[in-house]
N, CA, C and O atoms as a GROMACS GRO file, in nm:
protein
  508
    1UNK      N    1   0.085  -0.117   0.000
    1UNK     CA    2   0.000   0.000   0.000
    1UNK      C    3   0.090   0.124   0.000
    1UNK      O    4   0.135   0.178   0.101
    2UNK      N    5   0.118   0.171  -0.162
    2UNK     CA    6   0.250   0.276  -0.149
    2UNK      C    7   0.166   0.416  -0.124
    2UNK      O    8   0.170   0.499  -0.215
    3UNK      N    9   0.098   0.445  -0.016
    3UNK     CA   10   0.027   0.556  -0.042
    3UNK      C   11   0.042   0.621   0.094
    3UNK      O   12   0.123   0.572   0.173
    4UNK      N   13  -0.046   0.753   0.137
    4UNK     CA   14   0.039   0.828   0.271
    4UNK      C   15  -0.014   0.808   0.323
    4UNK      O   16  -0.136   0.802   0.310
    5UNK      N   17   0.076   0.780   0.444
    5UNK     CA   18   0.016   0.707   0.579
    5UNK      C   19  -0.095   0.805   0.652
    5UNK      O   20  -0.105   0.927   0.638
    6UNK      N   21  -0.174   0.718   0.733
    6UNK     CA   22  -0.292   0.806   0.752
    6UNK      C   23  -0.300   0.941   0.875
    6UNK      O   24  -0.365   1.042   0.904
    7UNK      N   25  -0.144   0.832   0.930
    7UNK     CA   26  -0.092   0.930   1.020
    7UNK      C   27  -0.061   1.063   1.053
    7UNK      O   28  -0.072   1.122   1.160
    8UNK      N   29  -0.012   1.108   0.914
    8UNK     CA   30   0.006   1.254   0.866
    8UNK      C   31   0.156   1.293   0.879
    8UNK      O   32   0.206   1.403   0.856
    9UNK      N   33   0.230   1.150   0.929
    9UNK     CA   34   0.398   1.151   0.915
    9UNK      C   35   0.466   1.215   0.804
    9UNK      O   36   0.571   1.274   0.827
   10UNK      N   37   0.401   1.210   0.639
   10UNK     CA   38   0.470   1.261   0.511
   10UNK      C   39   0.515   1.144   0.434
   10UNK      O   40   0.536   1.137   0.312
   11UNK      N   41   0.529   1.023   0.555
   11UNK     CA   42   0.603   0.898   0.471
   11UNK      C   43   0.482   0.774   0.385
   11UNK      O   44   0.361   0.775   0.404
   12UNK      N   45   0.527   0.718   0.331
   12UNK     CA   46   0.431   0.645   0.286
   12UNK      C   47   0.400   0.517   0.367
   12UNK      O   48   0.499   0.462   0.416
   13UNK      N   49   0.262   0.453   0.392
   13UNK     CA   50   0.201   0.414   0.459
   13UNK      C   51   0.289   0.260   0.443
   13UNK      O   52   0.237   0.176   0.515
   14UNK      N   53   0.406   0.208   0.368
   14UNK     CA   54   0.485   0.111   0.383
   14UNK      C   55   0.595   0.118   0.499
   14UNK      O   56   0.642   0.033   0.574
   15UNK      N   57   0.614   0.240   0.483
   15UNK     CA   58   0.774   0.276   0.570
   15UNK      C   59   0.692   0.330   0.675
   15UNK      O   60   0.785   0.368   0.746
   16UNK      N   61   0.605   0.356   0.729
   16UNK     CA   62   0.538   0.445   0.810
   16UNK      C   63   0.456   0.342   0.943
   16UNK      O   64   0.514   0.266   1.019
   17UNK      N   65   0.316   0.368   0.937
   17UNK     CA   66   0.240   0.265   1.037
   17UNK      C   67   0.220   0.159   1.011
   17UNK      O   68   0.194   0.069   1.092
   18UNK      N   69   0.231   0.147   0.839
   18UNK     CA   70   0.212  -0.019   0.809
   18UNK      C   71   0.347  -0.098   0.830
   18UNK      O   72   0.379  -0.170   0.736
   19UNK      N   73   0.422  -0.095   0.927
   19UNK     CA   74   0.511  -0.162   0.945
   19UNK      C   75   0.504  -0.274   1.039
   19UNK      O   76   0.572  -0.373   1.065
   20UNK      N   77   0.374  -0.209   1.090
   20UNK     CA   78   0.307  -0.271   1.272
   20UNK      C   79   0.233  -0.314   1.210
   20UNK      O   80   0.261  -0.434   1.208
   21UNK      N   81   0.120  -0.292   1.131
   21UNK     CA   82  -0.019  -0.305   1.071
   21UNK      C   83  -0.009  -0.489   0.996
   21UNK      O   84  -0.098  -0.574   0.996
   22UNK      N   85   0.142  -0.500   0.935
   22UNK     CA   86   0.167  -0.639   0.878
   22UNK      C   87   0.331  -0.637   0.862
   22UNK      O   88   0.412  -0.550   0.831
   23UNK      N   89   0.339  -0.749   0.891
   23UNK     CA   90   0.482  -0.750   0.818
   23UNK      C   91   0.564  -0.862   0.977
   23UNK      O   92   0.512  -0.916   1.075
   24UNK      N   93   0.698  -0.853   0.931
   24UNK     CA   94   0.775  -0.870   1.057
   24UNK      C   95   0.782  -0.842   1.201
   24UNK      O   96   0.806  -0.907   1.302
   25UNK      N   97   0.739  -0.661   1.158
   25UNK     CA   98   0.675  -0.570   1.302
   25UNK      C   99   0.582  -0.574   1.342
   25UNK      O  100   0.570  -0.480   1.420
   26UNK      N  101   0.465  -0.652   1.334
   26UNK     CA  102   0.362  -0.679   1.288
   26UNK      C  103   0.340  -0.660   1.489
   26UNK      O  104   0.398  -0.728   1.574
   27UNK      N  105   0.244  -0.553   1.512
   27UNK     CA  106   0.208  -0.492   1.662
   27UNK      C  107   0.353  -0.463   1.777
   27UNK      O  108   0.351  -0.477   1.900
   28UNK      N  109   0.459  -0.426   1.701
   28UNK     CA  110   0.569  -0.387   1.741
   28UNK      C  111   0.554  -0.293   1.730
   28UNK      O  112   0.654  -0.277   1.660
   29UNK      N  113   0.501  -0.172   1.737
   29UNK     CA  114   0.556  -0.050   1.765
   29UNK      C  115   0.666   0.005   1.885
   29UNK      O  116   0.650  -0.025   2.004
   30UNK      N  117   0.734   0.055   1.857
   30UNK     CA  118   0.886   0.079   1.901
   30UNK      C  119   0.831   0.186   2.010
   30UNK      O  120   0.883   0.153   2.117
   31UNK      N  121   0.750   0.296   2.029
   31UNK     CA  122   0.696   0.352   2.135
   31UNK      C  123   0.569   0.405   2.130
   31UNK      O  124   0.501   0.405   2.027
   32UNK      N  125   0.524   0.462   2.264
   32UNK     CA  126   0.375   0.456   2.279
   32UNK      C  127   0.327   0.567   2.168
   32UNK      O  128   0.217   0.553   2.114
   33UNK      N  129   0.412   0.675   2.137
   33UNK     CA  130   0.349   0.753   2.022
   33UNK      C  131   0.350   0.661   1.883
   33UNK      O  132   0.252   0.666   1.809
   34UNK      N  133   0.444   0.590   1.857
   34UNK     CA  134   0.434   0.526   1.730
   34UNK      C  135   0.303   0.450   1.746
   34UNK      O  136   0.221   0.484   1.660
   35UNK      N  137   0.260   0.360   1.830
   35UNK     CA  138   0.147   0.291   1.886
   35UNK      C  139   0.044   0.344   1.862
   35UNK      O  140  -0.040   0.317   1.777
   36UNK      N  141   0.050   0.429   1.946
   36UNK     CA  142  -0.130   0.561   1.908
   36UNK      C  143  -0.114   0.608   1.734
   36UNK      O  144  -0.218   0.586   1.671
   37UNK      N  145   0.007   0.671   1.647
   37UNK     CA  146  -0.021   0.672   1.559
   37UNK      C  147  -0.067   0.564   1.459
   37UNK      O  148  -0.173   0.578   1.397
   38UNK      N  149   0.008   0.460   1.444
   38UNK     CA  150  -0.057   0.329   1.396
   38UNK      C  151  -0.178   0.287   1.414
   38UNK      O  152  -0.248   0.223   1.335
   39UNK      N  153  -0.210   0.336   1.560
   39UNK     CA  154  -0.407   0.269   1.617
   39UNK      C  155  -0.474   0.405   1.490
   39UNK      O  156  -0.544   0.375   1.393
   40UNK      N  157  -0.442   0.505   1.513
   40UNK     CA  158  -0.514   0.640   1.443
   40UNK      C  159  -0.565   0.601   1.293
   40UNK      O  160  -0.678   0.609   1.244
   41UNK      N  161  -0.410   0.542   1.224
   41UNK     CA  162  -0.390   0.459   1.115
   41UNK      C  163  -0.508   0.365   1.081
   41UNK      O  164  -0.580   0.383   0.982
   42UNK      N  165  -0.527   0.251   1.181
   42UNK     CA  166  -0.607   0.186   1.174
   42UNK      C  167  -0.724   0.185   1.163
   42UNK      O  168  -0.784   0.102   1.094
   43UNK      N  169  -0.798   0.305   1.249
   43UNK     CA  170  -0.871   0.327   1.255
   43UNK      C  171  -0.931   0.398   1.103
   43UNK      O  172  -1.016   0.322   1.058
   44UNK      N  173  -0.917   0.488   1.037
   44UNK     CA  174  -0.909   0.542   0.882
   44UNK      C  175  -0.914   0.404   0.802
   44UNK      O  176  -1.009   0.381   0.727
   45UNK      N  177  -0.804   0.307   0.821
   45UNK     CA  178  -0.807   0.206   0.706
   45UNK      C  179  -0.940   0.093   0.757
   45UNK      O  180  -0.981   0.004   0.682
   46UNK      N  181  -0.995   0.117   0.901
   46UNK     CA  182  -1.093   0.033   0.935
   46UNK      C  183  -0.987  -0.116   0.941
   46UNK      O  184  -0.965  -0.204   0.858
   47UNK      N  185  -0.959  -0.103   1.022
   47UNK     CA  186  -0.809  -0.231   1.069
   47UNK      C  187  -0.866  -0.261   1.198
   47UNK      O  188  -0.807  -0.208   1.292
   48UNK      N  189  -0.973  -0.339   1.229
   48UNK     CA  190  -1.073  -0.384   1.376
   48UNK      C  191  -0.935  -0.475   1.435
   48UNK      O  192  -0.885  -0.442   1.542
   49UNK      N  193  -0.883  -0.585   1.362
   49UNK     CA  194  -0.831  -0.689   1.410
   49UNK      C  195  -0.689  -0.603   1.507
   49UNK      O  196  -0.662  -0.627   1.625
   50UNK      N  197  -0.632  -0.525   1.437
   50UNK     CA  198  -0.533  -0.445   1.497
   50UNK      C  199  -0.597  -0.393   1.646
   50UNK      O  200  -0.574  -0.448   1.754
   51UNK      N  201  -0.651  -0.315   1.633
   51UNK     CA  202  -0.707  -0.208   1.725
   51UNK      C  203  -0.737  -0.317   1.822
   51UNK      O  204  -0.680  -0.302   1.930
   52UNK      N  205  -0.809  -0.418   1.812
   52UNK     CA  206  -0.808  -0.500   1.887
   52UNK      C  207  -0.671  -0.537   1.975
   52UNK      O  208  -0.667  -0.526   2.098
   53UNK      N  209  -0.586  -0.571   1.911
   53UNK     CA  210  -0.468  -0.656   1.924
   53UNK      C  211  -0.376  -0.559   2.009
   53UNK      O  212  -0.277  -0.591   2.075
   54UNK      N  213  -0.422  -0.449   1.993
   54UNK     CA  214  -0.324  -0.340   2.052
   54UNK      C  215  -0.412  -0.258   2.133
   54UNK      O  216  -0.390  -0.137   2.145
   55UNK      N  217  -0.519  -0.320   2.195
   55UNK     CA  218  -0.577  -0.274   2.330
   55UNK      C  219  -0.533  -0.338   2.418
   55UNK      O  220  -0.515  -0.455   2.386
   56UNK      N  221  -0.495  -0.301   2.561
   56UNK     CA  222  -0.461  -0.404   2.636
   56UNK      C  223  -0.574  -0.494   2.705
   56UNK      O  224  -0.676  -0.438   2.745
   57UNK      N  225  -0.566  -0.570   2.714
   57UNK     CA  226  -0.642  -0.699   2.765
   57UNK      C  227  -0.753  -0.652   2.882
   57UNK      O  228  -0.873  -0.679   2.886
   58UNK      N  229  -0.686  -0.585   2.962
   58UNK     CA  230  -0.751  -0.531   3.114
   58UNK      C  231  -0.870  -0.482   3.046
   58UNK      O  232  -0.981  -0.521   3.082
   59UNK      N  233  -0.853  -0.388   2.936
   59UNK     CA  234  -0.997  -0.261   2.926
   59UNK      C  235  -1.016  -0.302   2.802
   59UNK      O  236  -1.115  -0.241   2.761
   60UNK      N  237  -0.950  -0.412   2.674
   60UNK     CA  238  -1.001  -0.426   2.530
   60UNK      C  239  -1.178  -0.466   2.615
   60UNK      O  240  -1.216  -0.527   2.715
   61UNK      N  241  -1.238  -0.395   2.512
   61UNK     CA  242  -1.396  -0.445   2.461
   61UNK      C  243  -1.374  -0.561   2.398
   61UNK      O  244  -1.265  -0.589   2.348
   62UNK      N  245  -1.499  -0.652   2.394
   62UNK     CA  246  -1.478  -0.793   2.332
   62UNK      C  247  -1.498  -0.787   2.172
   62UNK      O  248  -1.461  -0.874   2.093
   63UNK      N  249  -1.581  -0.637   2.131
   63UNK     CA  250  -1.566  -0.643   2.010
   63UNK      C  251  -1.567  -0.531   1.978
   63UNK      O  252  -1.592  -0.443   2.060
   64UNK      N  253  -1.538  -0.503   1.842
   64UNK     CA  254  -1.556  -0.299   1.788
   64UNK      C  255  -1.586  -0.367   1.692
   64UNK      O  256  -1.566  -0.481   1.650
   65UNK      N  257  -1.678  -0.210   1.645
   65UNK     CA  258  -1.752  -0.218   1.537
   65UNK      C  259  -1.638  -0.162   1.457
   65UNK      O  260  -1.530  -0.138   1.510
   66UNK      N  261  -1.672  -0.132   1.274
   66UNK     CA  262  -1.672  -0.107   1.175
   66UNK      C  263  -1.680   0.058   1.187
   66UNK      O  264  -1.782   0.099   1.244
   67UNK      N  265  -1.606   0.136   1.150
   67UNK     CA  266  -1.629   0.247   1.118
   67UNK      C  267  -1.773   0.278   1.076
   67UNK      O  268  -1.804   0.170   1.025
   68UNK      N  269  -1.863   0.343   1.067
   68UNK     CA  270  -1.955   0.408   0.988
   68UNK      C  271  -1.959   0.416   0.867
   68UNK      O  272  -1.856   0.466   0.823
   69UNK      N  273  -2.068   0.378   0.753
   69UNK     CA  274  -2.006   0.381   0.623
   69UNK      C  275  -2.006   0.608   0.620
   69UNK      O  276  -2.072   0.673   0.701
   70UNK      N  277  -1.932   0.661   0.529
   70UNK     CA  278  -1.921   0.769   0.451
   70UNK      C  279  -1.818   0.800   0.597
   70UNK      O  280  -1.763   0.898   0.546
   71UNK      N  281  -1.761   0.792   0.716
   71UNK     CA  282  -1.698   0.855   0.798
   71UNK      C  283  -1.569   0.845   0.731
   71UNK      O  284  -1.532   0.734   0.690
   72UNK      N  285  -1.458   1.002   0.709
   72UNK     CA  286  -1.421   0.999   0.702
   72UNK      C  287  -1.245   1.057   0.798
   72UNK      O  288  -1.256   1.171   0.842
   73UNK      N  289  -1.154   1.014   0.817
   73UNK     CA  290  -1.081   1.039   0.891
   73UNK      C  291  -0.980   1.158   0.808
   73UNK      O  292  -0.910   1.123   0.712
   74UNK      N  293  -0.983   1.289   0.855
   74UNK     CA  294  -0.915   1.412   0.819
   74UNK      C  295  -0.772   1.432   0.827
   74UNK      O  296  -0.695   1.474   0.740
   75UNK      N  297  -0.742   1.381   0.982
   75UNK     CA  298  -0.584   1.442   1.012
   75UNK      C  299  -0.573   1.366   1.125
   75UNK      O  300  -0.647   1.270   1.143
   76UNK      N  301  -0.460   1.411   1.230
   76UNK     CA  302  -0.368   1.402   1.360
   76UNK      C  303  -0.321   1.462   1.389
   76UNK      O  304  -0.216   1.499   1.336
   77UNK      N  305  -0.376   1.513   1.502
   77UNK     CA  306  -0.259   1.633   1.548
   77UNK      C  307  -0.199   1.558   1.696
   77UNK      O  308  -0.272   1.527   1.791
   78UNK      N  309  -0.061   1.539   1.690
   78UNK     CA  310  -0.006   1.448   1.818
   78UNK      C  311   0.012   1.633   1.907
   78UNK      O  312   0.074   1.720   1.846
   79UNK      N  313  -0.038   1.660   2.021
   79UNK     CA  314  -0.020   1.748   2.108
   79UNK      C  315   0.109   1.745   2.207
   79UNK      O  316   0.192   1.834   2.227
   80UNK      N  317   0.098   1.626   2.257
   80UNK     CA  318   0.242   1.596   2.370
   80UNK      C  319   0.201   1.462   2.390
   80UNK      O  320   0.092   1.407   2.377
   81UNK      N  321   0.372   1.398   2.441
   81UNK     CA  322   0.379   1.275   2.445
   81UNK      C  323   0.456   1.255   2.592
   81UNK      O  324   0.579   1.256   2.582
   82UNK      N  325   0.424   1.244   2.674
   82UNK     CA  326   0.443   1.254   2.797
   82UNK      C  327   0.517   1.058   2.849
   82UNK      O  328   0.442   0.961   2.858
   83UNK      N  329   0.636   1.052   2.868
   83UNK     CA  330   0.673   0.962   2.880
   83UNK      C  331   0.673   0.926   3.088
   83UNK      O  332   0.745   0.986   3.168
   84UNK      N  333   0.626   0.875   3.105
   84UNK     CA  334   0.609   0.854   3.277
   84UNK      C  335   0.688   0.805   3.315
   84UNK      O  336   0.759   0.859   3.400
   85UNK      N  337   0.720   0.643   3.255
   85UNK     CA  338   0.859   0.622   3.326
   85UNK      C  339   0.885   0.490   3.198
   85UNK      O  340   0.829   0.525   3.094
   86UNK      N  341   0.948   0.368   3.186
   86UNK     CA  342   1.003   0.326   3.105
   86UNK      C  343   0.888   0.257   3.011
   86UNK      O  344   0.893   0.244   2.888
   87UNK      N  345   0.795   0.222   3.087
   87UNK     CA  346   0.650   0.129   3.043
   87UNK      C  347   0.524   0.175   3.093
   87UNK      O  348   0.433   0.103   3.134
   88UNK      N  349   0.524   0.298   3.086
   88UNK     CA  350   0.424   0.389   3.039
   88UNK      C  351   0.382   0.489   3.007
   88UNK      O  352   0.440   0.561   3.088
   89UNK      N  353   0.296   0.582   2.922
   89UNK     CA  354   0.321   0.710   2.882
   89UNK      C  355   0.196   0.765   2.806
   89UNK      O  356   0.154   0.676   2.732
   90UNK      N  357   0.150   0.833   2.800
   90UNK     CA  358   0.032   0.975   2.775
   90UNK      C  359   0.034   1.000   2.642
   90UNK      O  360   0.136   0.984   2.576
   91UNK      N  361  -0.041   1.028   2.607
   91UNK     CA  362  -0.051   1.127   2.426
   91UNK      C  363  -0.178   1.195   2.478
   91UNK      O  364  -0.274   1.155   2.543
   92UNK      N  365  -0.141   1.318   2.423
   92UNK     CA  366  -0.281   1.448   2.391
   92UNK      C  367  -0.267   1.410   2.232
   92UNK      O  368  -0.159   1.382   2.181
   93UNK      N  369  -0.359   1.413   2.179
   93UNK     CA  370  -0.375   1.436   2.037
   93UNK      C  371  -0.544   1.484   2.032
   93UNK      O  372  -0.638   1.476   2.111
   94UNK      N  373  -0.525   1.537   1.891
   94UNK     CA  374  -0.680   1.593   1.856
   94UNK      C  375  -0.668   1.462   1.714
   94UNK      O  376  -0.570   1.405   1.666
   95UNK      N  377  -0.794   1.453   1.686
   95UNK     CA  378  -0.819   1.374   1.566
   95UNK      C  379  -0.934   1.441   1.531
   95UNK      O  380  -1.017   1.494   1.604
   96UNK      N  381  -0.927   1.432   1.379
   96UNK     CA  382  -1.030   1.507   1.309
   96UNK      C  383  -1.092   1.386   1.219
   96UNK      O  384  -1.026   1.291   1.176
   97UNK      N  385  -1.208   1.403   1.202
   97UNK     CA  386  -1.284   1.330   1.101
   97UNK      C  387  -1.412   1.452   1.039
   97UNK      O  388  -1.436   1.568   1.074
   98UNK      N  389  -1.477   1.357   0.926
   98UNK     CA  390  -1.629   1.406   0.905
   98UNK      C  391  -1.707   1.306   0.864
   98UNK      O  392  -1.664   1.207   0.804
   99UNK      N  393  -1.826   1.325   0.894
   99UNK     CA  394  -1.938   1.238   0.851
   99UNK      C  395  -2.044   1.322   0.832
   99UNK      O  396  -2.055   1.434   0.880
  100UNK      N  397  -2.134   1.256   0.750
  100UNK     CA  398  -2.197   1.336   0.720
  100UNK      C  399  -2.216   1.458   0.675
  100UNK      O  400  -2.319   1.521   0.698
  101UNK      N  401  -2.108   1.507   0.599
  101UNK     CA  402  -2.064   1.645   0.575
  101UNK      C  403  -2.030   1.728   0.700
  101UNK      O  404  -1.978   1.840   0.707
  102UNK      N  405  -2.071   1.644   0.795
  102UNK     CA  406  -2.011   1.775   0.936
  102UNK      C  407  -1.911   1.694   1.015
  102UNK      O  408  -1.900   1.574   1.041
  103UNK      N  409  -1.841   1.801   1.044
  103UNK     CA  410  -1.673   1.819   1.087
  103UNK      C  411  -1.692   1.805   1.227
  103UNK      O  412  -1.772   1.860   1.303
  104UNK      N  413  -1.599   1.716   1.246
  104UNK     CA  414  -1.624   1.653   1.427
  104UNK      C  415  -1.435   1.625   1.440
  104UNK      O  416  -1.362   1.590   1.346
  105UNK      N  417  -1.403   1.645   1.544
  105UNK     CA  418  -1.266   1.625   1.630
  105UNK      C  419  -1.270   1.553   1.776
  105UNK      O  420  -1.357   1.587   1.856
  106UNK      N  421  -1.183   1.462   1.807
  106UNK     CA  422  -1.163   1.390   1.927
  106UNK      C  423  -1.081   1.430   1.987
  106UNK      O  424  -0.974   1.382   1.949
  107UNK      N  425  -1.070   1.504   2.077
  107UNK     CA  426  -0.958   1.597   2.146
  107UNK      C  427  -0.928   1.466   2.284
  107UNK      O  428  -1.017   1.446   2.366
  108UNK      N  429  -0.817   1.403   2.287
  108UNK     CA  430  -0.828   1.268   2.411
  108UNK      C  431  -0.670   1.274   2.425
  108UNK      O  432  -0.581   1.295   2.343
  109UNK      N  433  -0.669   1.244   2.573
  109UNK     CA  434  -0.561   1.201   2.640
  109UNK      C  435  -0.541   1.047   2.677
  109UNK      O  436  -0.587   0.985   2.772
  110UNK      N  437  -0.458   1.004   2.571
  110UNK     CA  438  -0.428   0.863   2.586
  110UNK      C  439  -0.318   0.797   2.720
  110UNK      O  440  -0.220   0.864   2.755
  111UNK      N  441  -0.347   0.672   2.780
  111UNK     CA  442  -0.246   0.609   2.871
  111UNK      C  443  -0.223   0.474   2.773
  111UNK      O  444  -0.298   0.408   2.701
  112UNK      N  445  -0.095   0.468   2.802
  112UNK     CA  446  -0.053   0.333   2.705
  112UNK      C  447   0.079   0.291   2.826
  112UNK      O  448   0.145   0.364   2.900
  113UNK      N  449   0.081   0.123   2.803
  113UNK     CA  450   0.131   0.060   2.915
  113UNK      C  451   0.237  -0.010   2.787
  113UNK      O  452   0.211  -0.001   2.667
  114UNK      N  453   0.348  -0.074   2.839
  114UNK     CA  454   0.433  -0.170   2.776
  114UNK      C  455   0.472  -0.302   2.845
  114UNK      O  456   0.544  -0.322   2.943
  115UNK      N  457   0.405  -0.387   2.765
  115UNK     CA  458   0.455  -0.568   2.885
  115UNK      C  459   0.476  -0.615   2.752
  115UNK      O  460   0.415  -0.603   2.645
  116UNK      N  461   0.590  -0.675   2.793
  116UNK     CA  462   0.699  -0.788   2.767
  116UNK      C  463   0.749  -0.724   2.579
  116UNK      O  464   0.745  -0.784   2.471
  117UNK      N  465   0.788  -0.589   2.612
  117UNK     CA  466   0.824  -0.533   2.488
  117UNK      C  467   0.736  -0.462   2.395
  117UNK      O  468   0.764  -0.391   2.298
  118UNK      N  469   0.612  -0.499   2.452
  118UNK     CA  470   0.500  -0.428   2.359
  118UNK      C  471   0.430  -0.344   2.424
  118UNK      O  472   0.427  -0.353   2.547
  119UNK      N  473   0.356  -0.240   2.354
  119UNK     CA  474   0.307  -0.100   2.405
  119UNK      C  475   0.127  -0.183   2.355
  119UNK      O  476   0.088  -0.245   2.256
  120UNK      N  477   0.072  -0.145   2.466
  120UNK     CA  478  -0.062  -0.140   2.431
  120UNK      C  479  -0.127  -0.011   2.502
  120UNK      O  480  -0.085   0.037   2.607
  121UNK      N  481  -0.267   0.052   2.407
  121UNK     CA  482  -0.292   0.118   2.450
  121UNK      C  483  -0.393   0.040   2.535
  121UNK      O  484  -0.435  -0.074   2.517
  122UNK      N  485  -0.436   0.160   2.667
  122UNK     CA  486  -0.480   0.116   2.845
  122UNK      C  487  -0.603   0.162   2.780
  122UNK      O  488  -0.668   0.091   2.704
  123UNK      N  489  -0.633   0.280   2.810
  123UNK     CA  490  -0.765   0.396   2.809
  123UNK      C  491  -0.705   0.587   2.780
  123UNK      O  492  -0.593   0.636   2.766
  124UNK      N  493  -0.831   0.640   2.782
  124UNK     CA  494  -0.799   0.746   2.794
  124UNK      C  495  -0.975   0.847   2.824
  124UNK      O  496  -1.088   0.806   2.848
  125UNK      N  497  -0.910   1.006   2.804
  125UNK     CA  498  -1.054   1.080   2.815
  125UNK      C  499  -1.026   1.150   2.774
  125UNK      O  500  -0.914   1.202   2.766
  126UNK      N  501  -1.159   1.186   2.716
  126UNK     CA  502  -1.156   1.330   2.618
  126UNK      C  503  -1.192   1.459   2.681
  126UNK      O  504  -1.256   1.472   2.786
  127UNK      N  505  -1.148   1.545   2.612
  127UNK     CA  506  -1.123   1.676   2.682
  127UNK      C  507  -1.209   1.751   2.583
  127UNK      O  508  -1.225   1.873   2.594
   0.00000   0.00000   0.00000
């Protein structure tokens, strides 16, 4: 998929989040911001099995739905990435979408945990 990642990195969606999405790295993201961008990723390409896979266990839901048909995902804005201590850490980000012709944003403060090398995201709340 040589096309731009949904992330809003500049790189193309091979060298970029799809590195986690399939491949070798396949739910390796290297840190909790790469993590949240890849979930963001996922979420746009409608990637359930991921998002799944990279919730942590404690708070994953047993299932997610499907995007909405016509919803579309706009941008990312990563705000701060707040590292706590080695295996765990914060993101502010805003996310933009539209549906329905009207313009909606997720303004949320993410917690993401790391066991046994891997970052999953915990929870978070929106602001």
């Amino acid at each position: 998929m040589n096309v731009p990642c949904p992330c809003g990195s500049g790189l193309s969606h091979d060298v970029c989040c799809g590195l986690y999405h399939a491949g070798p790295l396949y739910l390796h993201a290297p840190t909790a911001e790469a993590l949240m961008r890849s979930r963001y990723s996922a979420f746009a390409l409608d990637l359930i099995d991921y998002l799944l896979a990279t919730w942590h266990p404690s708070t994953r839901p047993s299932r997610l739905d499907a995007n909405e048909p016509g919803l579309k995902w706009l941008g990312l804005q990563v705000r701060r990435h707040t590292i706590v201590d080695a295996d765990h850490a914060m993101i502010e980000f805003v996310a933009r979408n539209k549906l329905a012709g009207r313009a909606q944003r997720l303004h949320e403060i993410s917690r993401f945990v790391r066991e046994d090398g891997r970052w999953f995201y915990t929870n978070g709340h929106s602001r």
